[in-house]
MINUNU-259414 format. One record per residue (C-alpha): residue in three letters; x, y, z. Coordinates in steps of 0.05 Angstrom, whole numbers, plus 5000, padded with zeros to 4 digits. Layout:
! residues N
[atom 'Ala'; [X; Y; Z]] ...
! end
This chain:
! residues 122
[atom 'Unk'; [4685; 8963; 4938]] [atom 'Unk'; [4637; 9005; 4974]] [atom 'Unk'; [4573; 9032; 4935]] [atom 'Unk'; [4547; 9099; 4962]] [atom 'Unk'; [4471; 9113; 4941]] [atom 'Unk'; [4446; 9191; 4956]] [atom 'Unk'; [4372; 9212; 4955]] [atom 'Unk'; [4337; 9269; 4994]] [atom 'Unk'; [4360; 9333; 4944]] [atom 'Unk'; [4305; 9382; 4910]] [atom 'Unk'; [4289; 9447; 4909]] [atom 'Unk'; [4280; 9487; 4966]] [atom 'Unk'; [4268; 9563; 4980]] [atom 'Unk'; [4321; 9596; 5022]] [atom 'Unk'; [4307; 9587; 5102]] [atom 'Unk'; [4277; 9520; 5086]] [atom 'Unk'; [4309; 9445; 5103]] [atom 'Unk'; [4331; 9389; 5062]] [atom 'Unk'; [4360; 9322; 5095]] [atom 'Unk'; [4405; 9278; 5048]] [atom 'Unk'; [4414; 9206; 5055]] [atom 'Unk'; [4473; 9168; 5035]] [atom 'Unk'; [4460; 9093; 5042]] [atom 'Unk'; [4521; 9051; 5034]] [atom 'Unk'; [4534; 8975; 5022]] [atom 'Unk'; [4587; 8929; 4996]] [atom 'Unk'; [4655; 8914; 5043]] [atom 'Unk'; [4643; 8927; 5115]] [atom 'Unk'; [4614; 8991; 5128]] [atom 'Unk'; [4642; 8997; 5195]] [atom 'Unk'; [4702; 9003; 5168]] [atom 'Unk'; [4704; 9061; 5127]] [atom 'Unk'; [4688; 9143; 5150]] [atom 'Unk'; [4642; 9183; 5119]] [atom 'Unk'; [4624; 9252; 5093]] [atom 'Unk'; [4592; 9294; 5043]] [atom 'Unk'; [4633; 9342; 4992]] [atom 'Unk'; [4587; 9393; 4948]] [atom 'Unk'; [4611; 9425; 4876]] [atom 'Unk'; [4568; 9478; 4840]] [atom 'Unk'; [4574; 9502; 4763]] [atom 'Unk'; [4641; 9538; 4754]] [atom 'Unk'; [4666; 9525; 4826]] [atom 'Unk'; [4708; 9492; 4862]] [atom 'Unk'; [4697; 9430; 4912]] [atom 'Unk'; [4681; 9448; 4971]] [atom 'Unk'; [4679; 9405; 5035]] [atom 'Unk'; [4615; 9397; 5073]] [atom 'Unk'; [4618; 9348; 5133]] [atom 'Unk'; [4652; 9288; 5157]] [atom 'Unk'; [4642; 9227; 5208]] [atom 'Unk'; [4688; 9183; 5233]] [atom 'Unk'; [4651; 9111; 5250]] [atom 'Unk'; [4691; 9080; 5296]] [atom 'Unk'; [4701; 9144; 5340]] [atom 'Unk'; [4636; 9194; 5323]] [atom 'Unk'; [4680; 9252; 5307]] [atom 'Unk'; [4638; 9298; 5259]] [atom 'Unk'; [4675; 9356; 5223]] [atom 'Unk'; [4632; 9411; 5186]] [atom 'Unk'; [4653; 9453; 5136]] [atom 'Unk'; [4668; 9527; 5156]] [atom 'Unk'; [4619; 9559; 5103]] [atom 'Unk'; [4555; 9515; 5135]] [atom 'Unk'; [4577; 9507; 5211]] [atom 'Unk'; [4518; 9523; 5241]] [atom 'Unk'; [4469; 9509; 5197]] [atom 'Unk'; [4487; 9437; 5174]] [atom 'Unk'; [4493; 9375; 5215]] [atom 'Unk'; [4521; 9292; 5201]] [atom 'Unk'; [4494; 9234; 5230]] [atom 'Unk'; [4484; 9162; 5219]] [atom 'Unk'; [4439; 9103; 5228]] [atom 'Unk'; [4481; 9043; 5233]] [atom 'Unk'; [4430; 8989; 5233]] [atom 'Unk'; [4415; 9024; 5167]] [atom 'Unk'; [4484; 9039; 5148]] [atom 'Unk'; [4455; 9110; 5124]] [atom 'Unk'; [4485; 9168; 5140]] [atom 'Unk'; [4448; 9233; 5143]] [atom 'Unk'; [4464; 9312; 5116]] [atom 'Unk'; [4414; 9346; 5157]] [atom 'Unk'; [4409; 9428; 5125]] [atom 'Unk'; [4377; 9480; 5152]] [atom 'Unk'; [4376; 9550; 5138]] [atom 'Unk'; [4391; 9542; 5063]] [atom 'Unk'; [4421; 9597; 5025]] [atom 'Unk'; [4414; 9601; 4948]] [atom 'Unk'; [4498; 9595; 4943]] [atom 'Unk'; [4479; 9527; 4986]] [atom 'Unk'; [4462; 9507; 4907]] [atom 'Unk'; [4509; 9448; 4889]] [atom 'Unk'; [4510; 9377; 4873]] [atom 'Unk'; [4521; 9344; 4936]] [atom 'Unk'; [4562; 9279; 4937]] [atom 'Unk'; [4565; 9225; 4992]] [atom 'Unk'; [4639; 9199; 5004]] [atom 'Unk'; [4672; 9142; 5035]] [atom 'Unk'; [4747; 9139; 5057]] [atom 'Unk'; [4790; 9085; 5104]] [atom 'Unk'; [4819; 9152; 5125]] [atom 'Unk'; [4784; 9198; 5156]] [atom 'Unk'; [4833; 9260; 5133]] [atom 'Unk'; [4826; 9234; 5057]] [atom 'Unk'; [4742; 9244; 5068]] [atom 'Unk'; [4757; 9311; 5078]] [atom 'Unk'; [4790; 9330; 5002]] [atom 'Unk'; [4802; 9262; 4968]] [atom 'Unk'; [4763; 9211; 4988]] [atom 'Unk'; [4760; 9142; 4950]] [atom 'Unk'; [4687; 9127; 4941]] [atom 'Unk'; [4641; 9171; 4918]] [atom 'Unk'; [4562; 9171; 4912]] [atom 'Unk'; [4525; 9187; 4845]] [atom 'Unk'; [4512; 9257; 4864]] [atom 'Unk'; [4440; 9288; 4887]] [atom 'Unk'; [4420; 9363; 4868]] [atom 'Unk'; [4405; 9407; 4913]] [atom 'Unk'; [4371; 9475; 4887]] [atom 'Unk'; [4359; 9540; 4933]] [atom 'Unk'; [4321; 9587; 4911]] [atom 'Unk'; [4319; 9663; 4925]] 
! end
């Protein structure tokens, strides 16, 4: 099992930042990729980012490319959702996910974090 723990959402006003943090623990981290899906009220999933640990490959979603970046610590197994540039339809909760696959992060990934909100205001 892998646990996924997010923190870092709030309320912002649009053109500010937020960073998320997605600390994860349990089976060896190293083993597993990494992203960050988002879902607001009466919409659909929607991919955000993605990170591929063993190679450093980062995907970002097309509707954020840009404006959002992935990263990771690995001495602190934490990996980061750094957004800039928020937009009030940047409004979701934002969920930290954890895959063996790195295609799987992308749409169905196996583990997934609590959730964090993250609020933009107009």
């Amino acid at each position: 099992q892998v646990q996924l723990v997010e923190s870092g959402g709030g309320l912002v006003q649009a053109g500010g930042s937020l960073r998320l943090s997605c600390a994860a623990s349990g089976r060896t981290f190293g083993n597993y990729d990494m992203g960050w899906l988002r879902q607001a009220p009466g919409k659909e999933r929607e991919f955000v980012a993605a990170l591929s640990w063993s190679s450093g490959r980062t995907d970002i979603g097309g509707s954020v490319k840009g404006r959002f970046t992935i990263s990771r610590d690995n001495a602190k197994n934490t990996v980061y959702l750094q957004m800039n540039s928020l937009k009030p339809e940047d409004t979701a909760v934002y969920y930290c996910v954890a895959d063996k696959l790195y295609s799987r992060v992308l749409s169905i990934p196996t583990y997934w974090g609590q959730g964090t909100q993250v609020t933009v205001s107009s």
